[in-house]
N, C-alpha and C positions, 0 to 999 in steps of 0.2 A: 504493500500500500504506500510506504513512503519511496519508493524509486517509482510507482506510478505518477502518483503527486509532484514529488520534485523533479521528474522530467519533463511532465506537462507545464509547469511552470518556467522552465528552462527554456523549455523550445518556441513559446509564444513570445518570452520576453528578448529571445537572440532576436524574431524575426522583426524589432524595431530600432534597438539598444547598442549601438556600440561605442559609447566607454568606456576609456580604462574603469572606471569604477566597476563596471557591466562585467567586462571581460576578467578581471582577478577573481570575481565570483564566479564565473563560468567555467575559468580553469580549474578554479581550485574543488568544484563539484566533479566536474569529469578526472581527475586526477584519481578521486580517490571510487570513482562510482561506476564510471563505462571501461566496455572494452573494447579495444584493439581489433578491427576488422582487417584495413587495407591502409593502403597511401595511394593519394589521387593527385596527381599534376594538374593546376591552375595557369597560363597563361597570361601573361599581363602586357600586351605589346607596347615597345617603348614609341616615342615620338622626336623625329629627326627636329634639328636644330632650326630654326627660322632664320637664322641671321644668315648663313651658310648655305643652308640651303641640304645642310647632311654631309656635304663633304670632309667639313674640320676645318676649310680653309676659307679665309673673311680675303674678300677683293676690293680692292680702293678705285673706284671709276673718277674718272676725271670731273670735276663739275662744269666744264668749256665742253669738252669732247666727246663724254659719255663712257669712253673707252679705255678699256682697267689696265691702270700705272705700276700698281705693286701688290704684293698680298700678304698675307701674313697668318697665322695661327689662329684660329679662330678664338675669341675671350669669353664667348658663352654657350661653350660646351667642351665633350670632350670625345675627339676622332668622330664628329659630323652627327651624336646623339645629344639631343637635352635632355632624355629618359630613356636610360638603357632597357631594351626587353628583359621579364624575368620570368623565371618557371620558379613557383612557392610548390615545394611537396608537402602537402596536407595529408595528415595522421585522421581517416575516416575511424571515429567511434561510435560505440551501437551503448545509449541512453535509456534503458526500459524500451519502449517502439519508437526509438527516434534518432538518427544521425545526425550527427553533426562533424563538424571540423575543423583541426586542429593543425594549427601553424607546426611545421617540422622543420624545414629545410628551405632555405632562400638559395636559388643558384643562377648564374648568367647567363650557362649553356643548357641547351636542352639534354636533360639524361638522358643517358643510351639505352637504360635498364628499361624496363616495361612496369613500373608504378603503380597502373589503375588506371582509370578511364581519363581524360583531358577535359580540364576546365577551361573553356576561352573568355578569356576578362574575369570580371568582377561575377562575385554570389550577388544576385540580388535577392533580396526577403520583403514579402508584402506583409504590412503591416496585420496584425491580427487586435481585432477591438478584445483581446483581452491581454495587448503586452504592456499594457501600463500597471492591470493592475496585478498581472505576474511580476514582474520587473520589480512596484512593491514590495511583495513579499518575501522577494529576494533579499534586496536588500535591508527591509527589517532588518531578517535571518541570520545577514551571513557580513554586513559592515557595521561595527562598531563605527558609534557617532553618525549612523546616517541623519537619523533626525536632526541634528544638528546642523550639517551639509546643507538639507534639503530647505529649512527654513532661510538658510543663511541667501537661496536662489532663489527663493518665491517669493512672490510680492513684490519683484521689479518693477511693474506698472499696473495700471488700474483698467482693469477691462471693461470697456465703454458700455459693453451686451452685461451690464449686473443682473439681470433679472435673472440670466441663465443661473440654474444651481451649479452647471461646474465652473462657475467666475465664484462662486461666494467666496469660497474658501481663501483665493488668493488676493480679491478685493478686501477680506476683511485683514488678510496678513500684513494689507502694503497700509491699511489704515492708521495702525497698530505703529509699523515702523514709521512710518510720513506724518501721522499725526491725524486728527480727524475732519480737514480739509479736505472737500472732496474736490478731486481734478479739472471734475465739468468747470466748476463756476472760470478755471485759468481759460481753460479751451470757451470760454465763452466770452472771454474777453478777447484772446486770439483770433477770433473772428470781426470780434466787433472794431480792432483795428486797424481790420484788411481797408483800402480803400477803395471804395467801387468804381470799378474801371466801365468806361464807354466804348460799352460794343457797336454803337452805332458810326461808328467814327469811316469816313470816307474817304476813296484813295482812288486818286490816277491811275491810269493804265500803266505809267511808267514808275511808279512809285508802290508796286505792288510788294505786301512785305513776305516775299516768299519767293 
């Protein structure tokens, strides 16, 4: 029952979370909880240099004649890459019914060895309406001083939609820290000392502003 629980709570809150915060909890569950299936190659293709053009080598054109005087070593990048290609071998583990993966190995060539199946780019994860409130209970769980963190983030501004119940909570946090001044009355002065501009305003054919 509890590796049912705490996987299902894992796997919802990976597919929106990625924090270091997130992630030292995610390791430190599979570390001591999943096992060890395969390793799977991810692809990451790098992106050639802009200035260069990919070569390595920066060309000096003339500003009279257009046509290149000298060249030299390119200063932002390095041998005609801005982002080297990478193949990351990912350690696949089995979580109660759920897979996940696990950073192994970072390398520049592609391995000769046969791995496991090919990742090309990035994992993407669609969000699941219950990783926020997986994500919580994680970190309850498993970060000393979360609450503490968490208040320390909430209540940066004041959510204009207050009526909504999921604004209360963090309108009444920012209250608490800012004082009992509510924001509207600023924003309603912020308007009132916008100047109203005249849209009627007429323009020549050659004096068109655009």
């Amino acid at each position: 029952m509890k590796i049912r629980i705490l996987s299902w709570l894992l796997h919802h809150a990976n597919r929106k979370y990625h924090n270091p915060e997130f992630y030292a909890i995610k390791n430190r569950i599979l570390k001591y909880h999943s096992q060890h299936i395969c390793y799977d190659i991810q692809f990451i293709g790098g992106k050639k240099c802009y200035s260069c053009g990919g070569t390595g080598i920066h060309v000096y054109y003339s500003e009279y004649t257009g046509k290149p005087y000298d060249q030299d070593i390119c200063w932002n990048c390095y041998n005609g890459w801005y982002k080297h290609p990478v193949w990351n071998i990912l350690a696949r583990v089995q979580f109660g019914k759920y897979t996940f993966h696990q950073p192994w190995q970072r390398v520049y060539v592609r391995p000769n060895k046969d791995w496991g199946s090919l990742i090309e780019g990035y994992i993407d994860h669609n969000e699941s309406k219950y990783s926020d409130f997986a994500a919580t209970i994680l970190f309850l769980l498993y970060e000393k001083g979360y609450l503490k963190r968490w208040y320390k983030s909430a209540g940066m501004g004041f959510a204009l939609h207050w009526w909504l119940p999921r604004n209360w909570l963090n309108n009444a946090i920012h209250l608490i820290k800012h004082g009992p001044k509510i924001p509207l009355s600023r924003l309603k002065r912020r308007f009132e000392d916008i100047p109203i501009q005249n849209y009627n305003t007429c323009y020549e054919s050659d004096n068109l502003p655009f």
